[in-house]
FINU-817905 format. One record per residue (C-alpha): residue in three letters; chain; x, y, z. Coordinates in steps of 0.25 Angstrom, whole numbers, always signed. Layout:
FITI  volo  rolum     px     py     pz
FITI   ala      A      X      Y      Z
...
This chain:
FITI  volo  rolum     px     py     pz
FITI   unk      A   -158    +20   +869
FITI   unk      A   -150    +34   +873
FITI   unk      A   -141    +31   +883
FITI   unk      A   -141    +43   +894
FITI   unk      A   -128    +46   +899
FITI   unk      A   -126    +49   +914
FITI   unk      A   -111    +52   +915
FITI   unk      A   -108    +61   +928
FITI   unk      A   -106    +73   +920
FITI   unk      A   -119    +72   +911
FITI   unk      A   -128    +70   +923
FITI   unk      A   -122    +80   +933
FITI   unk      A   -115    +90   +923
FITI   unk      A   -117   +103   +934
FITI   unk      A   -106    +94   +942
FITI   unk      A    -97    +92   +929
FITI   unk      A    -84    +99   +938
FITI   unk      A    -87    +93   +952
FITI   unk      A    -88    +79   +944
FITI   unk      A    -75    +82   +938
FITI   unk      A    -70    +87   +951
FITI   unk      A    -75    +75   +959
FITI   unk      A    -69    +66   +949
FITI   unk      A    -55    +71   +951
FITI   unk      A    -56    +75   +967
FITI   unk      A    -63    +65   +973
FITI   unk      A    -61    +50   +971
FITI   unk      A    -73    +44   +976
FITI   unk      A    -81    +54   +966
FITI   unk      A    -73    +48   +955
FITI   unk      A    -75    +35   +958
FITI   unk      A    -88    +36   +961
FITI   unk      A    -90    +45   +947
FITI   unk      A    -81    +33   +937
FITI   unk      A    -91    +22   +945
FITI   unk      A   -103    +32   +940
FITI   unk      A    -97    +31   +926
FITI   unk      A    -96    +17   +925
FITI   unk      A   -109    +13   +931
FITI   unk      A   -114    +25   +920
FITI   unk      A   -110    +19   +908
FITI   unk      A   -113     +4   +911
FITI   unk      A   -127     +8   +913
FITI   unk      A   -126    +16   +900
FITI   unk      A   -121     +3   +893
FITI   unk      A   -132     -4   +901
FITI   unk      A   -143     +6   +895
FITI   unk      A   -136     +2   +881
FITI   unk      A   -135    -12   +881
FITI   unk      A   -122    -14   +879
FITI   unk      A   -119    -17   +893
FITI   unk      A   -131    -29   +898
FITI   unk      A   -137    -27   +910
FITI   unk      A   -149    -31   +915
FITI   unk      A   -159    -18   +921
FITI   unk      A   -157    -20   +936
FITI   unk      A   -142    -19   +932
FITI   unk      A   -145     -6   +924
FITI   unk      A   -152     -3   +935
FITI   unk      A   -144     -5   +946
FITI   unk      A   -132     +2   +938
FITI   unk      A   -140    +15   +936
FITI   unk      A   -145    +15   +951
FITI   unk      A   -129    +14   +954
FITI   unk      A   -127    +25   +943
FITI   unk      A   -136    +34   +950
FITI   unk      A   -130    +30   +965
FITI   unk      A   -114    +35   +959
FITI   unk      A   -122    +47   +953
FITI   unk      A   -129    +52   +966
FITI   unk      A   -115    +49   +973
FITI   unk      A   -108    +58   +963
FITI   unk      A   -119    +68   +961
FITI   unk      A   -119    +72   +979
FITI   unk      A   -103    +71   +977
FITI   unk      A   -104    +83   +967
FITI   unk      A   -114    +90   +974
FITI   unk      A   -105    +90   +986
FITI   unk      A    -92    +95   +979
FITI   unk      A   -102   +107   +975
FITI   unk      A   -102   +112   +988
């Protein structure tokens, strides 16, 4: 089974600089970006088995994932404009 990747960069790479600015400027963004990351790769490990889990675990961490994401993603649409 391929393992997707959903690191901030790959899934938003149009906000490759705001992401980077963000993460330096603004520390809620970073905090909220490194929680993104952690919860990213646990659901990676999850989705290879080598972290055990039960589905609504998997579940609930991808829903959390997407929660971070939708955060992060209005925060670098507001630093656009």
């Amino acid at each position: 089974m391929t393992i997707e990747h959903h690191d901030l960069v790959h899934e938003l790479p149009e906000y490759r600089d705001q992401i980077h600015t963000l993460k330096m400027e603004n520390a809620h963004f970073a905090k909220l970006f490194d929680e993104y990351h952690v919860i990213t790769k646990e659901v990676e490990q999850m989705e290879a088995e080598t972290l055990p889990a039960s589905t609504r675990t998997e579940e609930e961490y991808k829903l959390k994932r997407l929660q971070l994401k939708d955060q992060l993603y209005a925060m670098l649409k507001d630093a656009g404009n």
